[in-house]
C-alpha positions as CSV (number, residue, x, y, z in Angstrom):
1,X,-65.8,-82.8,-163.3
2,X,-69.5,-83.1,-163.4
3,X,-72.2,-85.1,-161.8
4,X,-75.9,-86.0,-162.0
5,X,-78.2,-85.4,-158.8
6,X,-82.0,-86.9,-159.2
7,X,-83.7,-85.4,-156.5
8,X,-86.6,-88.0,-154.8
9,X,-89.2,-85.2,-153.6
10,X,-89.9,-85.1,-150.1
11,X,-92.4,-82.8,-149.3
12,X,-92.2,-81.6,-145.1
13,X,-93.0,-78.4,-144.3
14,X,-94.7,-75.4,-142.7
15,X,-98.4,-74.7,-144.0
16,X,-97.4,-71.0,-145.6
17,X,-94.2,-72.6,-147.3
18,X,-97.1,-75.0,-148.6
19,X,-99.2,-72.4,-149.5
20,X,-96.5,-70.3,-151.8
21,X,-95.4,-73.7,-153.8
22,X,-99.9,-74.7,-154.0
23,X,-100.2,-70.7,-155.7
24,X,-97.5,-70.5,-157.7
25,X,-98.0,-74.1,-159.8
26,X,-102.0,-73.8,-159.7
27,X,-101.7,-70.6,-161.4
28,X,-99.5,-72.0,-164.2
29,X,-102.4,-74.4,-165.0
30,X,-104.8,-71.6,-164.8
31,X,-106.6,-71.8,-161.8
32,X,-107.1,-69.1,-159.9
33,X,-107.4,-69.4,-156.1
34,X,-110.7,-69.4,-154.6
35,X,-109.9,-68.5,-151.3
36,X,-108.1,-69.8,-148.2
37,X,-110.5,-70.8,-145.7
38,X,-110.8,-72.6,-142.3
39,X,-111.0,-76.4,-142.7
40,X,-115.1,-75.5,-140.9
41,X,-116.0,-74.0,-144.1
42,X,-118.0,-75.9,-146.6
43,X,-116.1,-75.7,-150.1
44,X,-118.7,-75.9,-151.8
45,X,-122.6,-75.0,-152.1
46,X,-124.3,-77.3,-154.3
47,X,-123.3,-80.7,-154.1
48,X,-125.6,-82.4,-156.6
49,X,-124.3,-84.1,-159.7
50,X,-120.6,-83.2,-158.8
51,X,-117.7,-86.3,-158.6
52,X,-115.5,-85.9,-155.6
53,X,-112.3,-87.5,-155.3
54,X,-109.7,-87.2,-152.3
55,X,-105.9,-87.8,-153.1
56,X,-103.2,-88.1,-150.7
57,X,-99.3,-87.0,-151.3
58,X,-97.7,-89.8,-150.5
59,X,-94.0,-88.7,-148.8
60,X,-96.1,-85.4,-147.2
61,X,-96.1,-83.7,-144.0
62,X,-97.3,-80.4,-143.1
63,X,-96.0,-79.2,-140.0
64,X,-98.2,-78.4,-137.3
65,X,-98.6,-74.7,-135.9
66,X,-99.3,-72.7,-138.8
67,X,-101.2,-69.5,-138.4
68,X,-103.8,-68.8,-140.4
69,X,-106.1,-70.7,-143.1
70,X,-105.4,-74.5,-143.1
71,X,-107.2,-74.5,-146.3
72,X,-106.7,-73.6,-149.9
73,X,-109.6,-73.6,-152.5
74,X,-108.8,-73.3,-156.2
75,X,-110.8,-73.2,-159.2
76,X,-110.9,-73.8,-163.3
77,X,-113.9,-74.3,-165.2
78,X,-116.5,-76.2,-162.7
79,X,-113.4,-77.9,-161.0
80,X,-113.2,-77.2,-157.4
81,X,-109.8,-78.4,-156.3
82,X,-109.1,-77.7,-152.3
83,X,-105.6,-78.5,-150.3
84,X,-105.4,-79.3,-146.8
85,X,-103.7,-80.4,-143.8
86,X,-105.0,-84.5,-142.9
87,X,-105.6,-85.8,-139.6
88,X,-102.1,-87.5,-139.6
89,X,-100.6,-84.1,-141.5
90,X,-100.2,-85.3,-144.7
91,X,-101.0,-82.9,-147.6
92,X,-104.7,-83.9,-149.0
93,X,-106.2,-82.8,-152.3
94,X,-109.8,-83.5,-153.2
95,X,-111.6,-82.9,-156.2
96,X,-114.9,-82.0,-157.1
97,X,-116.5,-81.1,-160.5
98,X,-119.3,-81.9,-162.6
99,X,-116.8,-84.0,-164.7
100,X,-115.8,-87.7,-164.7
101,X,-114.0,-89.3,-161.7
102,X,-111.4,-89.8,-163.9
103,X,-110.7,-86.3,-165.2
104,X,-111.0,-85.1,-161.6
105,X,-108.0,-87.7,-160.5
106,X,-106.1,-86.8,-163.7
107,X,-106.4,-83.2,-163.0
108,X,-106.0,-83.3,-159.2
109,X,-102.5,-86.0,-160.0
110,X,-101.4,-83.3,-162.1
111,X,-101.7,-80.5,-159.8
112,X,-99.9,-82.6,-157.3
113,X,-96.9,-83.0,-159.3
114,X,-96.8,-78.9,-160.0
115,X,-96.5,-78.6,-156.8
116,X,-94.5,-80.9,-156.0
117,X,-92.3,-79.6,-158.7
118,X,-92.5,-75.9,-157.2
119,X,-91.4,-77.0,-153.8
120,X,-88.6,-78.9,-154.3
121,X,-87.5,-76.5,-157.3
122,X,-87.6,-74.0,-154.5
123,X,-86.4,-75.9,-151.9
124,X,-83.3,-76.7,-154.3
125,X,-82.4,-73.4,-155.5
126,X,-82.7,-72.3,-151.5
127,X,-80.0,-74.9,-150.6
128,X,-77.8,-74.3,-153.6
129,X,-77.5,-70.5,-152.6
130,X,-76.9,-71.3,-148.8
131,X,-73.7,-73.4,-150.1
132,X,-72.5,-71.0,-152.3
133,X,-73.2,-72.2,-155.3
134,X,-74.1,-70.3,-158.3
135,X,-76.9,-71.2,-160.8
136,X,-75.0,-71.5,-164.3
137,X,-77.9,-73.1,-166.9
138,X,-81.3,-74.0,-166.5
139,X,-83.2,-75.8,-168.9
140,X,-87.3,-76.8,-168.8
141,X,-88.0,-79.7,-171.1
142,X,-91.2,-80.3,-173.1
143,X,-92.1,-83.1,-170.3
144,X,-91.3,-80.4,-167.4
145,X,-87.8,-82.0,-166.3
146,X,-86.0,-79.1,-164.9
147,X,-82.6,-79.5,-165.2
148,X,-79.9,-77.0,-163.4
149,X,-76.2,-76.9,-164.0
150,X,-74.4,-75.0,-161.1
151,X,-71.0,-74.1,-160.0
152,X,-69.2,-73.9,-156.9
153,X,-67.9,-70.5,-156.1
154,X,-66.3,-70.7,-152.5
């Protein structure tokens, strides 16, 4: 007997459980991470001739009382990507770069569904192993589907 399971991602956590899924997909795109900061610290210097654009994840929430940063900068060629924590909790990229608007919200959409991806990857293979279940076959398409095959064993 098999079945299918499309999983709807849902993204509600703690800040440092936000934090490992943001490194871990930003560095398969090749950014490397900037630093974490404060949300009081300016991200960026120079502000002239730069494109800014702010994207929200929709289905987000970042769980209040984490300890430390609130903040992560990232970086790739001239783009300046930085995730935080919004006013109503919500995960928040914004964008800036000396590029087009458009290439800054292609890039910054495209970071958001790597991390997306990371999360719930991780969040899926953490529920699978609390119920027992064993990881069989995994497969990574060419468009990034992940698909798992896995096995009861209780």
């Amino acid at each position: 007997m098999s079945s299918v399971v499309v999983i709807t991602p849902l993204v509600i956590a703690s800040w440092p459980v936000i934090t490992a899924a943001v490194t871990g997909a930003v560095a398969s795109m090749g950014f490397n991470v900037v630093r974490a900061s404060s949300p009081q610290t300016p991200v960026l210097d120079e502000v002239s001739a730069r494109s800014r654009v702010e994207i929200d994840v929709e289905d987000s929430e970042i769980l209040e009382g984490a300890v430390g940063s609130e903040q992560i900068v990232v970086e790739k060629d001239g783009i300046v990507a930085t995730f935080s924590r919004d006013a109503r909790g919500a995960l928040k990229l914004c964008m800036d770069g000396t590029v087009a608007k458009s290439e800054l919200k292609r890039v910054g959409e495209d970071l958001i569904q790597r991390v997306t991806q990371q999360f719930v990857y991780h969040r899926v293979v953490s529920e699978l192993k609390k119920r027992n279940m064993a990881i069989v076959d995994e497969q990574v398409s060419a468009d990034r589907t992940v698909k798992i095959r896995v096995r009861n064993i209780a």
